[in-house]
N, C-alpha and C positions, 0 to 999 in steps of 0.2 A: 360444310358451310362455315363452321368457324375458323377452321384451317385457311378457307378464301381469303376470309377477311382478317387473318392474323398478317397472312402473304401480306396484303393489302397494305395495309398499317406498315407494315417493315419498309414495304416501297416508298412509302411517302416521309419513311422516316429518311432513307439514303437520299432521299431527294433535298431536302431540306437544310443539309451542311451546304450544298456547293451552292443555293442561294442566300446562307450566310455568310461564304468567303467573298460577296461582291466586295470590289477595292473601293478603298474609302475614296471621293472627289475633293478637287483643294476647298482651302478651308482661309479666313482669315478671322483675325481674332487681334483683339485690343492689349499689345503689353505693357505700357502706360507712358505715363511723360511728365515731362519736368519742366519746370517755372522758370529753373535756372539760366540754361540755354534754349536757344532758337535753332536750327538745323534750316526753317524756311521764314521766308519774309512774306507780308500780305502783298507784297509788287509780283510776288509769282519769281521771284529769284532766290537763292539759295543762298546761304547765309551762315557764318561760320557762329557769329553768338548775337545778341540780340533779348529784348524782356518779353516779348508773347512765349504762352508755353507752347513746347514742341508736342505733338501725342504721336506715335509710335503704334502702329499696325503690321504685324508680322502675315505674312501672307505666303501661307504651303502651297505650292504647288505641286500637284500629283494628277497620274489619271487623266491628261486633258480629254480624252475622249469620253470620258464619261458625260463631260458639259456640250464638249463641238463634236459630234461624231463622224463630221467628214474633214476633220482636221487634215492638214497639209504640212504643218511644220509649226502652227497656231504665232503667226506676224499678227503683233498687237498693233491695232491705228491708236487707240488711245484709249486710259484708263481714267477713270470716273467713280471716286465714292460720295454718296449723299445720303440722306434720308428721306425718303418718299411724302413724308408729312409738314417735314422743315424745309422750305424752300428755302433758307438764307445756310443751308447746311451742305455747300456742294462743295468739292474741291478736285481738278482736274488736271489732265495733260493735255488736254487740247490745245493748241498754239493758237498764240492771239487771243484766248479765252479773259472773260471778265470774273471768272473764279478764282479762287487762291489757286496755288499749285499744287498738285500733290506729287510729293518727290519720292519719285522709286529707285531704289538700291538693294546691294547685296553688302555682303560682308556687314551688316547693323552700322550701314549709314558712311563704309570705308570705300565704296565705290557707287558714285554716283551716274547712273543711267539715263538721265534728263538731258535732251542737250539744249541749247543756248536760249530758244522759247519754252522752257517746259515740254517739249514733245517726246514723246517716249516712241513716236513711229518706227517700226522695223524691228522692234525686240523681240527674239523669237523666243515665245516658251517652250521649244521641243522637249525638252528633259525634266523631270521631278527637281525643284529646288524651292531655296529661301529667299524671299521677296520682303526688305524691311521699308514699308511705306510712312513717310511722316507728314503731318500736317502742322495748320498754325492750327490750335484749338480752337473752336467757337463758343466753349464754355458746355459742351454737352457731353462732347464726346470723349471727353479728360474724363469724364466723368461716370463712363462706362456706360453711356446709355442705349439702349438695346433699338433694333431696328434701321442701323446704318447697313446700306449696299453697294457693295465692291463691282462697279461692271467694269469689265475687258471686252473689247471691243477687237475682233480680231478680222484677218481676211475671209474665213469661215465661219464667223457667225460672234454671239454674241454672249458671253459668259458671265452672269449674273452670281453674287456670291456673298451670303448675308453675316455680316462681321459681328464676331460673338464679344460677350462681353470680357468671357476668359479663354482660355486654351481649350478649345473641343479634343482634342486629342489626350490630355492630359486625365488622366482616371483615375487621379487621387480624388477621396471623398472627403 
């Protein structure tokens, strides 16, 4: 009887690494920003310098099937961070939109993926990479405040992703 249940226990133990190796899903998180320069203008256009501050959202991408799992190739229609509780807190790629813009790039801001309305339609995230998204601040989010959400809005479905205040990946204490 004890020997069963030693079996037992051991079973449940080899079971239990391979649902700790699940792959982490992306993640975004707040790197900060600065007074100095602007990178976006409140017109929804992009902007070389300028006095509102810029805030700086790095955003992983990994895993998309974790989020869409009947992914295709995951063609973004458009991206959307806000906060659920702040309605004057939205900033977007939707063309022709009355929100500011939120401007997506790679290389931290050396190539810009918007084209001429703000629309980020047809970028395909098929591969793990670096997403550096910047806003004009509203004065909350500079300021690290928690509860801001990252949607990606793709041709299979819709990818929700809640923006940390620091680096989720990062494991220093």
């Amino acid at each position: 009887m004890k020997r069963r249940a030693c079996l037992a226990g051991l079973a449940s133990l080899a079971a239990a690494p391979a649902a700790a190796q699940r792959p982490d899903p992306s993640f975004a998180y707040v790197v900060g920003f600065s007074r100095s320069s602007a990178l976006v203008a409140l017109d929804r256009l992009p902007r070389d310098s300028g006095s509102p501050p810029t805030v700086w959202v790095r955003l992983a991408i990994q895993n998309q099937h974790l989020s869409v799992p009947r992914g295709s190739g995951w063609q973004v229609r458009w991206m959307r961070l806000s906060h659920p509780y702040i309605r004057s807190s939205i900033w977007d790629t939707i063309e022709h939109s009355r929100h500011p813009l939120l401007l997506v790039t790679r290389d931290v801001g050396s190539t810009v993926l918007n084209r001429a309305g703000g629309s980020v339609a047809g970028l395909v995230l098929g591969r793990p990479e670096l997403l550096d998204l910047f806003v004009v601040d509203d004065g909350r989010l500079g300021d690290r405040a928690p509860g801001y959400v990252l949607e990606i809005d793709t041709m299979d479905g819709r990818i929700r992703i809640a923006v940390q205040p620091i680096n989720p990946a990062d494991r220093q204490f």
